[in-house]
C-alpha positions as CSV (number, residue, x, y, z in Angstrom):
1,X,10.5,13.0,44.6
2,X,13.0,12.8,41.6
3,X,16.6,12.5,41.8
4,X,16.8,16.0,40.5
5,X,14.1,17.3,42.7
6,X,15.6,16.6,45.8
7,X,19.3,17.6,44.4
8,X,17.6,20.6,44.2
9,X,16.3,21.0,47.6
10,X,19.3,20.1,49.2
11,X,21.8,22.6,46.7
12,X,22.4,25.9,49.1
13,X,22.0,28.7,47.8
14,X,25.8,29.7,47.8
15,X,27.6,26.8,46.7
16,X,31.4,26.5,46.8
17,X,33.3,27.5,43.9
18,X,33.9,24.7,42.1
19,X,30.6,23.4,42.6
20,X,28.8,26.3,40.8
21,X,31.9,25.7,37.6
22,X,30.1,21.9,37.5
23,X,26.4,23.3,37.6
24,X,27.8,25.9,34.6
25,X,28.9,22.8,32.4
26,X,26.1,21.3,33.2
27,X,23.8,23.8,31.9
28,X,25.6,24.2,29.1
29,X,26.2,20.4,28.2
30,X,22.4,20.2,28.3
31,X,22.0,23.3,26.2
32,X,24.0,22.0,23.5
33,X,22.4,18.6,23.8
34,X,19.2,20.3,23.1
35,X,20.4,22.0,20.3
36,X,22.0,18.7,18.3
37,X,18.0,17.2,19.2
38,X,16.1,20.1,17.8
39,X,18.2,20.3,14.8
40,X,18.0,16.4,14.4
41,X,14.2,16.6,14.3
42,X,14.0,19.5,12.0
43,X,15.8,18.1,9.2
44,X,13.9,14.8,9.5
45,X,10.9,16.8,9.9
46,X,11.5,18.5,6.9
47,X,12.9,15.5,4.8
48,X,9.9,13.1,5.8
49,X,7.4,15.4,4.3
50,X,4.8,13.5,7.2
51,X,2.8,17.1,7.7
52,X,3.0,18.4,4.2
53,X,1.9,15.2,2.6
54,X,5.5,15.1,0.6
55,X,3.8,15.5,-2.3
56,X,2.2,11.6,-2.0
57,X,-0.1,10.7,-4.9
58,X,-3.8,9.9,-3.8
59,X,-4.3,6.3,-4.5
60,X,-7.6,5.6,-3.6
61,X,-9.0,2.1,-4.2
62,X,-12.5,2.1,-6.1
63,X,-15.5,0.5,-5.9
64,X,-18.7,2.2,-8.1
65,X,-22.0,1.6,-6.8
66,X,-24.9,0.5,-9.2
67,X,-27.2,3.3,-8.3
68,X,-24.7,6.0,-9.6
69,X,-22.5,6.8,-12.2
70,X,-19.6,8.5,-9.9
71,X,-17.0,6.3,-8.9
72,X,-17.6,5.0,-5.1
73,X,-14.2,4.1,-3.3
74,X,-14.7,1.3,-0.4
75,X,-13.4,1.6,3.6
76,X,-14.3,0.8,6.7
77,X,-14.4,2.7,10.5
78,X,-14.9,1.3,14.1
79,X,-15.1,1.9,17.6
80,X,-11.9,2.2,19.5
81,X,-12.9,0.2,22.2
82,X,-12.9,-2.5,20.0
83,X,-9.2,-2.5,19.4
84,X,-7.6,-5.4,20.3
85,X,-4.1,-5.6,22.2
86,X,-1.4,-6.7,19.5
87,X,1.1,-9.5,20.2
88,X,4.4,-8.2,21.5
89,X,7.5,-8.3,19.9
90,X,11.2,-6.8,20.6
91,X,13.0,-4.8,18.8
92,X,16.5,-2.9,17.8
93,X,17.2,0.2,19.3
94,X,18.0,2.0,16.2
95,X,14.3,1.1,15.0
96,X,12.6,3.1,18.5
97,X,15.1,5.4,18.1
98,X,13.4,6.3,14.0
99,X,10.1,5.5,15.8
100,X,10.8,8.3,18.3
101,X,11.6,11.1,15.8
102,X,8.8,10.7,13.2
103,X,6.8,10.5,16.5
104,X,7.9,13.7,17.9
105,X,7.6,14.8,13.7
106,X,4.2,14.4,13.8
107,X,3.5,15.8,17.4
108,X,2.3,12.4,19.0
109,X,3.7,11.6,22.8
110,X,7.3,9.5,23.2
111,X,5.3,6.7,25.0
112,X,3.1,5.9,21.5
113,X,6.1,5.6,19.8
114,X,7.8,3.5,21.9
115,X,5.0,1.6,22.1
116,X,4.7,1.0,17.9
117,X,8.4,0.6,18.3
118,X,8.3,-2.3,21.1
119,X,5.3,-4.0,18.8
120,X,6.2,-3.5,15.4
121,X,9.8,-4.6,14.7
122,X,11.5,-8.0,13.9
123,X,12.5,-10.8,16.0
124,X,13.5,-12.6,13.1
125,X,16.1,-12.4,10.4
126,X,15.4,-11.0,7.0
127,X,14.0,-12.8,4.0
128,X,16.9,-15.0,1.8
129,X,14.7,-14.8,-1.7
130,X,16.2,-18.3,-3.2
131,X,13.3,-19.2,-6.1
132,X,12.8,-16.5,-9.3
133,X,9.6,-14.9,-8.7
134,X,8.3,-16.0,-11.8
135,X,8.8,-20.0,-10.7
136,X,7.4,-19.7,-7.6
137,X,3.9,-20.0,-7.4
138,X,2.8,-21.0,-4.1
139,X,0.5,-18.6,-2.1
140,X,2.7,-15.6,-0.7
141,X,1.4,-12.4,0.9
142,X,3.2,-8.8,0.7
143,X,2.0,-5.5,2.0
144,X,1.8,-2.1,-0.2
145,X,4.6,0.6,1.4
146,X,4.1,4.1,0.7
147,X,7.7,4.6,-0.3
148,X,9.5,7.8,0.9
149,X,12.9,9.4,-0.6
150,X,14.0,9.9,3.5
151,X,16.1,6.7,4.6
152,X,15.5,7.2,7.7
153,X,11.7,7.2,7.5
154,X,11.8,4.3,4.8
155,X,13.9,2.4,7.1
156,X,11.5,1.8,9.7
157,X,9.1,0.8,7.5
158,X,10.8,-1.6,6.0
159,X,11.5,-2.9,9.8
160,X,7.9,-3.1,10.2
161,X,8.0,-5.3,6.9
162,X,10.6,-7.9,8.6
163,X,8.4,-7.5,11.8
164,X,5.4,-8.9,9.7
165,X,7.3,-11.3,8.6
166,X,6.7,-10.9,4.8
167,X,8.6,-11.6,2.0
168,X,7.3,-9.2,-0.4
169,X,6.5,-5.3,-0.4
170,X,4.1,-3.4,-3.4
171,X,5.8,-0.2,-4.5
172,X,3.9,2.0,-7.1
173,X,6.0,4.5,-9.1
174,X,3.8,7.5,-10.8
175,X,5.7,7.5,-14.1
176,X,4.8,11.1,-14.7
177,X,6.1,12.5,-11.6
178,X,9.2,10.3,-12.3
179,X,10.2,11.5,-16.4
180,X,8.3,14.7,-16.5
181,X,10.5,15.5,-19.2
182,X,11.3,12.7,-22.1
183,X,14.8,11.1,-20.6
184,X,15.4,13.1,-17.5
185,X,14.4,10.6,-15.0
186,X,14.5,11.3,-11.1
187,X,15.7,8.4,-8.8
188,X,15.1,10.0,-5.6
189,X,12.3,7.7,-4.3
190,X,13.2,4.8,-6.1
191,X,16.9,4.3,-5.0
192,X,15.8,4.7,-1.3
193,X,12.8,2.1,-1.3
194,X,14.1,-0.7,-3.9
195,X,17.7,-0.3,-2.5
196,X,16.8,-0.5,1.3
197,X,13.9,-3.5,0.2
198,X,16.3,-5.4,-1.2
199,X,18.8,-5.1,1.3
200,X,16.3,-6.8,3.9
201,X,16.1,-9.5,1.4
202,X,12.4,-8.2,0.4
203,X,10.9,-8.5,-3.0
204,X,9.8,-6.0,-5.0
205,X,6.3,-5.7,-6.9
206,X,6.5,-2.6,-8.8
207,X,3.3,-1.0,-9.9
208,X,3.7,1.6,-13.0
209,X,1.2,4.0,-14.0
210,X,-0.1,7.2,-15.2
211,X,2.2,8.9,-18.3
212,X,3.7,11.7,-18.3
213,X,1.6,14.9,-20.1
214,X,4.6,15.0,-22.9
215,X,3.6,10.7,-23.7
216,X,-0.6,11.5,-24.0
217,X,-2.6,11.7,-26.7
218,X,-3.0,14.9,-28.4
219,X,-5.6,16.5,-26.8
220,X,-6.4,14.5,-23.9
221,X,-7.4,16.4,-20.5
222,X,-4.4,16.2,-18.5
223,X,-5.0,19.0,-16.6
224,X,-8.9,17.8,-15.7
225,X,-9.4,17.1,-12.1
226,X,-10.6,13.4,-12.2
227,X,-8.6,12.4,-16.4
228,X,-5.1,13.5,-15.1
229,X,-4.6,9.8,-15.7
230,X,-3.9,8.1,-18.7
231,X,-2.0,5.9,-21.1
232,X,0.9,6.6,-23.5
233,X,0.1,7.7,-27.3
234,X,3.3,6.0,-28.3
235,X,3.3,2.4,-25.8
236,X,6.9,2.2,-27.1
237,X,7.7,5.6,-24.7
238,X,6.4,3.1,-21.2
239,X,8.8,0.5,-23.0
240,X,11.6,3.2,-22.8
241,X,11.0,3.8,-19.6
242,X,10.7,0.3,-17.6
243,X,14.1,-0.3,-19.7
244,X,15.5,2.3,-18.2
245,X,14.1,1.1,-14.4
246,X,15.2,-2.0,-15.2
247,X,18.4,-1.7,-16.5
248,X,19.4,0.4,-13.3
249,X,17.5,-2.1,-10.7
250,X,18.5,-5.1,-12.6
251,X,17.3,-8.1,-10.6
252,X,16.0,-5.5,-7.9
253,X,12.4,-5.8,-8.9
254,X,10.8,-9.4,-8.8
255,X,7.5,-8.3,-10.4
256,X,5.7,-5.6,-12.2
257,X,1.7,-4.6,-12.8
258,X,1.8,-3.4,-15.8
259,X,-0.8,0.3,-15.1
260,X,-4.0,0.3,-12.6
261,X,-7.8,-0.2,-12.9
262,X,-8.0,0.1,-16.8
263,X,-11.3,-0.2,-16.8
264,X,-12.4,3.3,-14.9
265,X,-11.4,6.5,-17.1
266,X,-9.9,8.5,-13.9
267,X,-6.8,5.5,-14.5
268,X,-7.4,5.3,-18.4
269,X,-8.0,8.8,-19.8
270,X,-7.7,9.3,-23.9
271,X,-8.7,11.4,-26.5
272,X,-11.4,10.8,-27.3
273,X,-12.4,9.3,-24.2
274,X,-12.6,5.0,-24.9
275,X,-11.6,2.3,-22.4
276,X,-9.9,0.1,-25.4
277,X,-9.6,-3.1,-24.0
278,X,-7.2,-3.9,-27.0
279,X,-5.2,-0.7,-26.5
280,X,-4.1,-1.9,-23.1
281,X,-3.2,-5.4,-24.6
282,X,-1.1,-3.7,-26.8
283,X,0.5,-1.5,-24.1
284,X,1.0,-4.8,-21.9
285,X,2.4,-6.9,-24.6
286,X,4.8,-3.9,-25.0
287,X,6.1,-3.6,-21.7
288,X,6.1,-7.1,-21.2
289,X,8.7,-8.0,-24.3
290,X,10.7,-4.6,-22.4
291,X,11.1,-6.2,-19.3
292,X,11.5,-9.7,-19.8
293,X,14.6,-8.9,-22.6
294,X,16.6,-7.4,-19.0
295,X,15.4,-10.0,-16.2
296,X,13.2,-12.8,-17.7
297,X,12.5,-13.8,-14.3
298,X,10.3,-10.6,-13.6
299,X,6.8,-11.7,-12.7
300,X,4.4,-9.9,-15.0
301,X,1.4,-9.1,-13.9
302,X,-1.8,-7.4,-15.5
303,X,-3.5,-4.1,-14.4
304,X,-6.0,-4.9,-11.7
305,X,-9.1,-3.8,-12.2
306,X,-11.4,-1.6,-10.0
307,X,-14.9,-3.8,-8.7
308,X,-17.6,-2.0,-10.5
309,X,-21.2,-3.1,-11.6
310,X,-22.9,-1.4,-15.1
311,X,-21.3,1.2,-16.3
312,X,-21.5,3.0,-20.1
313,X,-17.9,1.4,-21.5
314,X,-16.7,5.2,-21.8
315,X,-16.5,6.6,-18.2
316,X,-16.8,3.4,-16.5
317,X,-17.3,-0.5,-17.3
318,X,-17.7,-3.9,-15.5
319,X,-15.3,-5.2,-13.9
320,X,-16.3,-8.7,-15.3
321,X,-18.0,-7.8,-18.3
322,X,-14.1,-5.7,-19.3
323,X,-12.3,-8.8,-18.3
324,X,-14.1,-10.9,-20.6
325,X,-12.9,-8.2,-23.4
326,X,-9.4,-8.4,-22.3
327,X,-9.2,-12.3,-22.4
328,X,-10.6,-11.8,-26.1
329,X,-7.9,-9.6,-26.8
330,X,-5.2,-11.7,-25.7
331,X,-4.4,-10.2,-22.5
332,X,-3.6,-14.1,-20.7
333,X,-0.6,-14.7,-23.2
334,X,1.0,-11.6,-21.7
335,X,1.0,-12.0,-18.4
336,X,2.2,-14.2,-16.2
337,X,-0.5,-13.1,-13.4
338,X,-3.6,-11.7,-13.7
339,X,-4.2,-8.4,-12.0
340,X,-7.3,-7.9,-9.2
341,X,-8.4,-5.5,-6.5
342,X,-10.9,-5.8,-4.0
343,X,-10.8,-3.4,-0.9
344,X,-13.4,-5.5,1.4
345,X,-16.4,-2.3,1.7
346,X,-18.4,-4.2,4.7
347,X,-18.9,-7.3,3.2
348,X,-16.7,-10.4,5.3
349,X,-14.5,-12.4,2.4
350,X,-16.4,-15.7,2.6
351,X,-19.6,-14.3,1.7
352,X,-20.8,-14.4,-1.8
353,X,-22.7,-11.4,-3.4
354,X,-26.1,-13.3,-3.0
355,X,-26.1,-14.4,0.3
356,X,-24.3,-11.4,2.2
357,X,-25.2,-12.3,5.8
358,X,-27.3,-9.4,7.6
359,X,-24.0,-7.2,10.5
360,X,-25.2,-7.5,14.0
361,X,-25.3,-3.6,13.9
362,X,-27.4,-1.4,11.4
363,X,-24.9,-0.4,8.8
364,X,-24.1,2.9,7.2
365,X,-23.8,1.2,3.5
366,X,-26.4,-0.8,2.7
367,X,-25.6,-1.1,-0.5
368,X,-24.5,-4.7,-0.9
369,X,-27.9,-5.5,0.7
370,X,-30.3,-3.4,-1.3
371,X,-28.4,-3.6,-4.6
372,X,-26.8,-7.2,-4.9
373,X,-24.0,-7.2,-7.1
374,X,-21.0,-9.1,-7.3
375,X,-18.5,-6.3,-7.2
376,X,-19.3,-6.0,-3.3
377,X,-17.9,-9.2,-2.3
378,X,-14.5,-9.9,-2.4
379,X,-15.1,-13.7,-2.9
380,X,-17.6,-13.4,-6.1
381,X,-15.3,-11.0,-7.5
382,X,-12.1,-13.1,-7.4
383,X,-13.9,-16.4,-8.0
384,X,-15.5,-14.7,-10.9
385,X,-11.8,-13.9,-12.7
386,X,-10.9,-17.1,-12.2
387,X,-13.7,-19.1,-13.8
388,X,-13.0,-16.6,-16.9
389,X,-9.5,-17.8,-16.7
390,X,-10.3,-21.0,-16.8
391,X,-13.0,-21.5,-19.4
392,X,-10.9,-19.4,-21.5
393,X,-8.6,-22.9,-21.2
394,X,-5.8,-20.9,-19.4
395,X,-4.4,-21.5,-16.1
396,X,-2.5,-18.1,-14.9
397,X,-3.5,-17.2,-11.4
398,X,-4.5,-14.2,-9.8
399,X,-2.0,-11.6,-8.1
400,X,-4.6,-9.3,-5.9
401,X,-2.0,-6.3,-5.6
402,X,-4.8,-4.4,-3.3
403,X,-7.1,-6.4,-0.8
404,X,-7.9,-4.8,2.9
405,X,-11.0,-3.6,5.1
406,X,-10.9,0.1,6.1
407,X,-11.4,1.3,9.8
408,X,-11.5,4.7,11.7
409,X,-10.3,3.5,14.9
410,X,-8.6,5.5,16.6
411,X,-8.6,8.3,13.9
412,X,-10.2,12.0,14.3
413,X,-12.6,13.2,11.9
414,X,-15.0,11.3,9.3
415,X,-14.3,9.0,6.2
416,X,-15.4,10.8,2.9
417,X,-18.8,10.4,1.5
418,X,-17.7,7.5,-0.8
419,X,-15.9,5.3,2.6
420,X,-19.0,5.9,4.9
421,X,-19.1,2.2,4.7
422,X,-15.8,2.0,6.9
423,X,-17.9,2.9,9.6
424,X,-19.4,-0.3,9.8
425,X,-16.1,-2.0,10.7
426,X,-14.6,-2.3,13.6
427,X,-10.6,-2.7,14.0
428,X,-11.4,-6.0,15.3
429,X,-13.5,-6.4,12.2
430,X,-10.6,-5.2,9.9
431,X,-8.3,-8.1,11.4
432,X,-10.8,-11.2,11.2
433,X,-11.5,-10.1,7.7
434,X,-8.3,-10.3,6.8
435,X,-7.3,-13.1,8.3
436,X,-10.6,-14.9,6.8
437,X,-9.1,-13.4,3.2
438,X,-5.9,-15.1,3.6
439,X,-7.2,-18.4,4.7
440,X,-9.6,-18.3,1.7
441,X,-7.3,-17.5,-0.9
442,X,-4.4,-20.2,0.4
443,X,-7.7,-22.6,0.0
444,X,-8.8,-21.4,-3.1
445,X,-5.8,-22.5,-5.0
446,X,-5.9,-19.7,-7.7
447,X,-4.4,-16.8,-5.8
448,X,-0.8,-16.5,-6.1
449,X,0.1,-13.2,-4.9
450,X,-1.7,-10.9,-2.5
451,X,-0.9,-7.4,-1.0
452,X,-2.7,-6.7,1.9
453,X,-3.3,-2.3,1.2
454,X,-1.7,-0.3,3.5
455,X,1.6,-0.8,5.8
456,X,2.2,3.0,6.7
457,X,-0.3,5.6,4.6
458,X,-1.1,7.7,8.2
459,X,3.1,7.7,9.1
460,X,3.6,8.7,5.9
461,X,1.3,10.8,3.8
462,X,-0.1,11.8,7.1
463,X,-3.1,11.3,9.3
464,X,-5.9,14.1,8.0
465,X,-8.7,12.0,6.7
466,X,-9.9,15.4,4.7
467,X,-6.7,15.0,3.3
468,X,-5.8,14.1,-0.1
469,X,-4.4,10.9,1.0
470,X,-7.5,10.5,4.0
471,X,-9.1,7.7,2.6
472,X,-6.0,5.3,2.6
473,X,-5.2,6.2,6.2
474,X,-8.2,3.9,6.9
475,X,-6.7,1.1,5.7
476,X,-3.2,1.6,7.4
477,X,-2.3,-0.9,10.0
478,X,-0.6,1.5,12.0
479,X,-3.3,3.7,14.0
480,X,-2.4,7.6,14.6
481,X,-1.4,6.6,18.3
482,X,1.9,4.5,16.9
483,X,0.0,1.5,17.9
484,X,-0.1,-1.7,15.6
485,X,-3.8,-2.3,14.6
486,X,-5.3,-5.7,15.5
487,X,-4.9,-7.1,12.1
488,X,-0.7,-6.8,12.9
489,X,-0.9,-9.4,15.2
490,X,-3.2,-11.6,12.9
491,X,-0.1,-11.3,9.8
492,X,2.6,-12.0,11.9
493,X,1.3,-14.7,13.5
494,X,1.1,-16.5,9.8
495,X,5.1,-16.1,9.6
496,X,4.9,-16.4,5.6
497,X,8.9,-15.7,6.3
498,X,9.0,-19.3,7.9
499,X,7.4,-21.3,5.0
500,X,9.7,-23.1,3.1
501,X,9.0,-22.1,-0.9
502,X,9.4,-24.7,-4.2
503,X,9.9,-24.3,-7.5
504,X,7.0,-24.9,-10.0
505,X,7.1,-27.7,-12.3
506,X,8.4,-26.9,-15.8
């Protein structure tokens, strides 16, 4: 029996005087205690956004198969069973206290938060950035945060940051949703997650794109499901604009991709419809010349493009055949990294395109057996940008700003038609493949940056996988049940916060 069980059993039922005034207080104490909680989780509740989606942009990473002309995005699902336990860390009460109210925000039990909380918070002290970002060029590894305008959300993310023991965060900022009218620019997200990331001593990679409808060209479809994204008329207006970020985050920001997956119209929508290889350079060498007169030591970094094979050079191209025509047009004199994306499909990272090795399992995909191409392998498509690179007589590395293998462990529901191939992977899966991925790409030599996509898309955008945001929930490493996926443990056992950093020779 509980303390207040057998208090009960023993209370008569006519108590003295001055013991029924105590019971009184009592129940009103707790009353009013109840009261300050409720109303507590209520206004978090309602400032998080978690259930509503908060208005989140879908960022879904791509991969297009062969056989058909629609854009195919890649993730990965597993068996829960599978999961692996996650090494244990401690943690600050203020962070189980945050974990504890989006918890009860998004109707999960107070044990499953406590459990994320007593996992997935920092034992050690924050990062002390010393080197620019643009001198340092040893491998480092960051993590893509769905920012939030709540602080208190975005504060325990950015715990879980420090608990991975990274140095680096991606942030993307829609530029549309942020200037929908020329010159009225709304800070609300921004001045939560750069000001809070840099207050942990985190860099900042800042992706920008999509322009606002009042910066397209005349004409083009902004209001077309699918070509609501698309490039400034004017390049000088995204100039404006990253002057004005900037400005107001001077030395804030460490490095910037400069738009996303130019060579997919859904990113690069005109009128009339063209993926203009030397329109982006232009738009690039633009920004570029924007930034660097602020904060020279801003790491540039080229759009990343999406993993595709064939395509008609109007809807869809290449992804190697278009960065062959953005070398030509200059694109390596512009930045100071070279964008890439590969999110993993069910392909492990060692494996090159011809000699996939056959899952233990039938798979769900098969395409990266049936249809070899290189845009299913994570390690022909990076080793294919850097032997352009390189016969092109130019040595800027690669900055993968999206890597990751999807899973649906420990979710509800199904991935959409174009992640079926998450599946095929297991949680346990997720983490050796990433793990794998890092290992390669220190090895390599080429890779200089890489973001490992997603810290916190289920926490944040929320956990329907029908949802608009469903298909990035199965790359967050935090599972609906507030438990740390297996690949947590694999990260924060590389403790890139403990490596000592140098500058690169002049």
């Amino acid at each position: 029996m509980t303390q207040q069980e057998t208090m009960t059993v023993k209370t008569p039922t006519s108590a003295p005087k001055h013991r029924q005034q105590v019971r009184n207080f009592a129940l009103i104490w707790t009353g009013v205690t109840l009261m300050l909680g409720a109303c507590t989780f209520i206004s978090i509740y309602t400032a998080t956004g978690i259930v509503a989606g908060s208005g989140n942009r879908n960022i879904a990473p791509a991969a297009v198969s062969l056989t058909n002309d629609a854009t195919e995005e890649a993730s990965d699902v597993t068996s829960v069973a599978a999961i692996a336990a996650p090494t244990e860390t401690k943690v600050p009460a203020t962070a189980v206290a945050q974990a504890a109210t989006v918890e009860a925000a998004t109707a999960t039990t107070a044990s499953a938060a406590n459990s994320v909380a007593a996992t997935a918070t920092p034992t050690s002290a924050p990062a002390t950035p010393t080197i620019a970002a643009v001198q340092d060029t040893d491998f480092d590894l960051g993590i893509a945060v769905q920012k939030s305008a709540d602080p208190n959300a975005y504060k325990l993310y950015i715990d879980w940051v420090n608990g991975l023991k990274l140095n680096w965060v991606k942030l993307q900022t829609t530029w549309r949703d942020a200037e929908q009218v020329k010159g009225q620019i709304d800070w609300t997200e921004l001045d939560t997650s750069i000001n809070m990331t840099n207050a942990a001593n985190v860099k900042v990679m800042l992706g920008v794109t999509t322009a606002p409808a009042w910066a397209r060209d005349p004409g083009a479809p902004t209001d077309q499901p699918g070509h609501l994204d698309g490039p400034p008329k004017n390049p000088q207006d995204l100039a404006d604009f990253l002057t004005a970020v900037f400005t107001r985050y001077k030395g804030k920001i460490h490095a910037v991709e400069v738009w996303n997956e130019v060579n997919l119209d859904r990113e690069w929508s005109t009128a009339p419809q063209k993926l203009d290889p030397s329109r982006y350079v232009t738009l690039l060498k633009t920004a570029r010349d924007a930034v660097k007169a602020i904060d020279p030591n801003v790491l540039i970094i080229s759009a990343a493009l999406s993993p595709v094979g064939g395509g008609n050079g109007v809807n869809y191209l290449d992804d190697q055949a278009y960065m062959d025509k953005l070398i030509a047009a200059g694109m390596l004199d512009f930045a100071d990294c070279v964008g890439a994306h590969h999110n993993g499909i069910n392909v492990p990272p060692d494996a090159d395109y011809k000699h996939i090795p056959q899952r233990s399992k039938p798979v769900h995909f098969d395409g990266p057996w049936t249809n070899p191409d290189h845009s299913w392998a994570f390690k022909s498509t990076l080793e294919g940008y850097a032997q352009k690179i390189k016969t092109a007589g130019k040595t800027n590395k690669l900055c993968v700003t999206e890597f990751g293998w999807p899973t649906v462990d420990g979710l509800d529901g199904q991935p959409s038609a174009n992640f079926v191939f998450a599946l095929d992977n297991s949680a346990s899966d997720q983490a050796q493949f990433t793990d794998k991925a890092i290992e390669e790409m220190e090895q390599w030599g080429f890779v200089r940056l890489a973001f490992l996509w997603n810290l916190n898309y289920g926490p944040q955008a929320g956990w329907d996988l029908s949802g608009p945001s469903g298909d990035n929930v199965l790359y967050s490493i935090i599972n609906k049940d507030w438990n740390p996926r297996p690949v947590w443990s694999v990260i924060e056992a590389r403790n890139f916060r403990a490596r000592a950093r140098k500058v690169a020779a002049p």
